[in-house]
ROGU-235995 format. One record per residue (C-alpha): residue in one letter; z, y, x. Coordinates in nm, 4 decimals, decimal comma. Each point is the difference from the previous one (the first is absolute). Layout:
   residuo          w          v          u
         A          Z          Y          X
...
This chain:
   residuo          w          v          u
         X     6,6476    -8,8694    -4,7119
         X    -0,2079    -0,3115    -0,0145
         X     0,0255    -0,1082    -0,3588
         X    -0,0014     0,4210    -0,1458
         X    -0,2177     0,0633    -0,2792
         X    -0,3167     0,1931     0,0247
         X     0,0435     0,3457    -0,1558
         X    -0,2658     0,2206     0,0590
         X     0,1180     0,3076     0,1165
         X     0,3441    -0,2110     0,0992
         X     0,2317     0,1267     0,2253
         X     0,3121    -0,1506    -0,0245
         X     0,0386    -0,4163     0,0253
         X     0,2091    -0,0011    -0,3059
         X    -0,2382     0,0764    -0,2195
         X    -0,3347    -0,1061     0,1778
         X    -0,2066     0,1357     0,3117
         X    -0,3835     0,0374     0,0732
         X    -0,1538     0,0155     0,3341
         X     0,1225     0,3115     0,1240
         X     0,3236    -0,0481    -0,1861
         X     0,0693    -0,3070     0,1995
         X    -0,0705     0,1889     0,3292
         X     0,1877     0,2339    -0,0857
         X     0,3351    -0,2089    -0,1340
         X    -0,0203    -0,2282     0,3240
         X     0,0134     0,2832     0,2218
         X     0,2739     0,2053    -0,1888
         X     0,2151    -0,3314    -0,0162
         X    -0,0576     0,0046     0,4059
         X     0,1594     0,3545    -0,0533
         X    -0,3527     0,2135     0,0689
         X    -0,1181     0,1958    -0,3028
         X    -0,3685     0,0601    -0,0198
         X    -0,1837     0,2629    -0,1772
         X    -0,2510    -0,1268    -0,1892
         X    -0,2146     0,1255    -0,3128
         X     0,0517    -0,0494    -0,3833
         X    -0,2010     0,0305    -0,2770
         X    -0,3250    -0,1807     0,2156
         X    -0,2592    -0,1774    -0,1960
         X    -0,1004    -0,3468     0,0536
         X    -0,3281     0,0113     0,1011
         X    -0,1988     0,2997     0,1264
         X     0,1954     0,1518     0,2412
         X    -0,1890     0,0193     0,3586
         X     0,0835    -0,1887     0,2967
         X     0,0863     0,3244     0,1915
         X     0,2609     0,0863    -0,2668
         X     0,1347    -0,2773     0,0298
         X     0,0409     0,0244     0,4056
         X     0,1311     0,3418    -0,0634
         X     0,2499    -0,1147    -0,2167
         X     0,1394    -0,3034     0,2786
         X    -0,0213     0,2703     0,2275
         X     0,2356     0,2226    -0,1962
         X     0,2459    -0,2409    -0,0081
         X    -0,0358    -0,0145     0,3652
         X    -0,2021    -0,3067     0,0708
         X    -0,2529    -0,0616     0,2534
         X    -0,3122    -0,2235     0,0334
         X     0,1607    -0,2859     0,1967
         X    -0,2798    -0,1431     0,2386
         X     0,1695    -0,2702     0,1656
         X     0,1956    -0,3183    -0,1269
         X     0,1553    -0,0781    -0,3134
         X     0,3551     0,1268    -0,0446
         X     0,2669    -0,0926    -0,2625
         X    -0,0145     0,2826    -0,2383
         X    -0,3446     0,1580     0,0553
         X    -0,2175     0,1295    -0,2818
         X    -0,3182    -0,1587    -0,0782
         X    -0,2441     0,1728    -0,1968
         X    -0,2535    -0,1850    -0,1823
         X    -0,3070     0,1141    -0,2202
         X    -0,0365    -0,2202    -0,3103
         X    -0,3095    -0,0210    -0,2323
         X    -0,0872     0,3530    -0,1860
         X     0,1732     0,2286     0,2959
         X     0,3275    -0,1194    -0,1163
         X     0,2401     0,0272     0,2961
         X     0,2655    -0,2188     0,0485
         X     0,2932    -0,0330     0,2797
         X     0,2549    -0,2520     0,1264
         X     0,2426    -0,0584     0,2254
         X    -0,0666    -0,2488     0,3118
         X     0,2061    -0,2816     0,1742
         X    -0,0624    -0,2016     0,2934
         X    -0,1120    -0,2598    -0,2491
         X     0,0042     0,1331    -0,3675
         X    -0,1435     0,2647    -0,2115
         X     0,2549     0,1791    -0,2933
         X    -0,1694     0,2061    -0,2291
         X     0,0001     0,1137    -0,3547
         X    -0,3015    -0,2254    -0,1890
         X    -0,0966     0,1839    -0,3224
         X    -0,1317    -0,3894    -0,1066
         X     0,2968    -0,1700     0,0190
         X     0,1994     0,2798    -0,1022
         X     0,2895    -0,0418     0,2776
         X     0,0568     0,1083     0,3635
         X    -0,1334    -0,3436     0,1910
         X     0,0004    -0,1539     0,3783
         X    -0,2986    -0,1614     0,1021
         X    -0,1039    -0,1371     0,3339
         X    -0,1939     0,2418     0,2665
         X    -0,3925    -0,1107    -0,0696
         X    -0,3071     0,1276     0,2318
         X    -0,0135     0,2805    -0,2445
         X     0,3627     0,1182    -0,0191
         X    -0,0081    -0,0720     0,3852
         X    -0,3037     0,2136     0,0704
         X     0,0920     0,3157    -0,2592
         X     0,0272     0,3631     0,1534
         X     0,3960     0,0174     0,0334
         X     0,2655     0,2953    -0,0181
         X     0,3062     0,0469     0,1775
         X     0,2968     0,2728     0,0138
         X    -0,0290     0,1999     0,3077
């Protein structure tokens, strides 16, 4: 999905992703459908709803190492919220900036962000 357009609201790869879009498509292609919310603003929601949200579409805080697929949940400037997936290495996420889904390397703060993973 690397290379997607940044849609916001997008659920489908097609026709462009955001943050919990991408989630979302990268686990249904790995044939698990999540539950996750619609309609959500871009800034304002709380952290808590958030959490609530991962944990509806049955994630859990993930306390040890890194894992290939695990959610990491990041709080940009102005309580925006923002998530990605995480590789041993790389980061894949929807930027808003650059308007496409990217891969970056892991840096100290990707590395160090609370992570999610499916029970």
């Amino acid at each position: 999905m690397v290379g997607a357009r940044f849609v916001t609201q997008g659920r489908d790869p097609a026709t462009g992703l955001d943050c919990a879009g991408l989630v979302g498509a990268a686990y249904a292609a790995a044939g698990r459908r999540l539950a996750y919310p619609f309609d959500y603003p871009l800034r304002g929601w709380p952290r808590t709803r958030i959490e609530a949200a991962l944990t509806a579409a049955g994630f859990v805080p993930a306390t040890d190492g890194i894992r290939a697929g695990d959610v990491a949940l990041f709080v940009q400037p102005a309580r925006q919220f923002h998530l990605g997936l995480l590789g041993p290495e790389t980061f894949i996420h929807a930027h808003a900036g650059l308007r496409r889904v990217v891969e970056t390397p892991l840096d100290a703060a990707t590395r160090t962000a609370p992570r999610w993973r499916l029970s």
